[in-house]
N, C-alpha and C positions, 0 to 999 in steps of 0.2 A: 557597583554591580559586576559580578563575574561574569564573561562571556560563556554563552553556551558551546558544549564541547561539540567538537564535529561528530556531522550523524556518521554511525560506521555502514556502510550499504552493503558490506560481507550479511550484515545481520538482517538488513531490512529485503537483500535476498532470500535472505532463509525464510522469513514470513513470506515473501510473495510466495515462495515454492511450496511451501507449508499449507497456505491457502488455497494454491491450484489456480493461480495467475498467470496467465501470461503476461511477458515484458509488455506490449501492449496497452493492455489492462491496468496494471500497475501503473507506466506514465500518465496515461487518461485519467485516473484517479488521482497522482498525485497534481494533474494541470500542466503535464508537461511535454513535449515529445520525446519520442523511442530513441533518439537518439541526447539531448539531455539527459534521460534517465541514462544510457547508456555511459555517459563521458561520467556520472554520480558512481556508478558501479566500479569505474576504473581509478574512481581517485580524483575526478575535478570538484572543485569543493562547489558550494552551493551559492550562491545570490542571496545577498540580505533579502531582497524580494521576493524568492520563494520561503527559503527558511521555513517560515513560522507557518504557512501554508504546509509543508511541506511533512512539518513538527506534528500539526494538528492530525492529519488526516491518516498518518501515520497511529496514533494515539486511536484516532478512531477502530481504526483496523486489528490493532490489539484487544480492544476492548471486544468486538464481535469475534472475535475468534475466541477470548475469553469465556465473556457472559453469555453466547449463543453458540459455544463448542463446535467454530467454523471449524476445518468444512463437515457437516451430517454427512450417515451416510447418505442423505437424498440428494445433497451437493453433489457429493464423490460422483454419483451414477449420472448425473447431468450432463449435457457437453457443455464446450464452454461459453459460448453464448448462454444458455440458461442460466451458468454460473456467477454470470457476471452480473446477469440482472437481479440475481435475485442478491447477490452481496449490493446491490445500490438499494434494494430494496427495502433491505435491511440498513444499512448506512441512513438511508431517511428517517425509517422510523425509530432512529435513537437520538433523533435532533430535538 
C-alpha cells in the first residue's frame, strides 16, 4: 500500500478563503486548535491521528461547496457566525 501524499494546506487555504472561513472556524471543523491548524499551514506535517480525520472532513467541505455551490449569495450577505452555523448545518445533513 502506498502512503498517502502530504495534504498541501497552500490549497486547503484556498478552500477555507473560498468558503468565507475563518482560521478559527476552519480548526474547530477540522478538531483541531488555531494554533495546530496554524503550524499545518506553515509546513508541520500532520499526526497519523489526525490524518484521516483531517482527510475526511476536508472531502466533506468540497463536496458542499460543490453540490450546494457554497458560499450563496445568502452565505456571502451573513456575518460570520451565521456562516458558520449554517455550513454545519449543512455538513449534517449530508451524513
Amino acid at each position: 500500500m502506498t502512503p498517502k501524499p502530504p495534504l498541501d494546506f497552500a490549497k486547503v487555504e484556498a478552500l477555507r478563503k473560498h468558503m468565507l472561513l475563518t482560521t478559527q472556524d476552519m480548526s474547530e471543523l477540522l478538531g483541531v486548535s488555531r494554533m495546530t491548524y496554524y503550524g499545518w499551514v506553515k509546513g508541520k506535517p500532520l499526526r497519523k491521528s489526525n490524518d484521516e480525520s483531517v482527510r475526511t472532513m476536508l472531502r466533506k467541505l468540497l463536496d458542499v461547496m460543490t453540490q450546494h455551490n457554497w458560499p450563496t449569495p445568502e452565505v456571502i450577505a451573513s456575518d460570520q457566525k451565521q456562516r458558520k452555523e449554517r455550513l454545519v448545518v449543512v455538513l449534517n445533513s449530508d451524513q
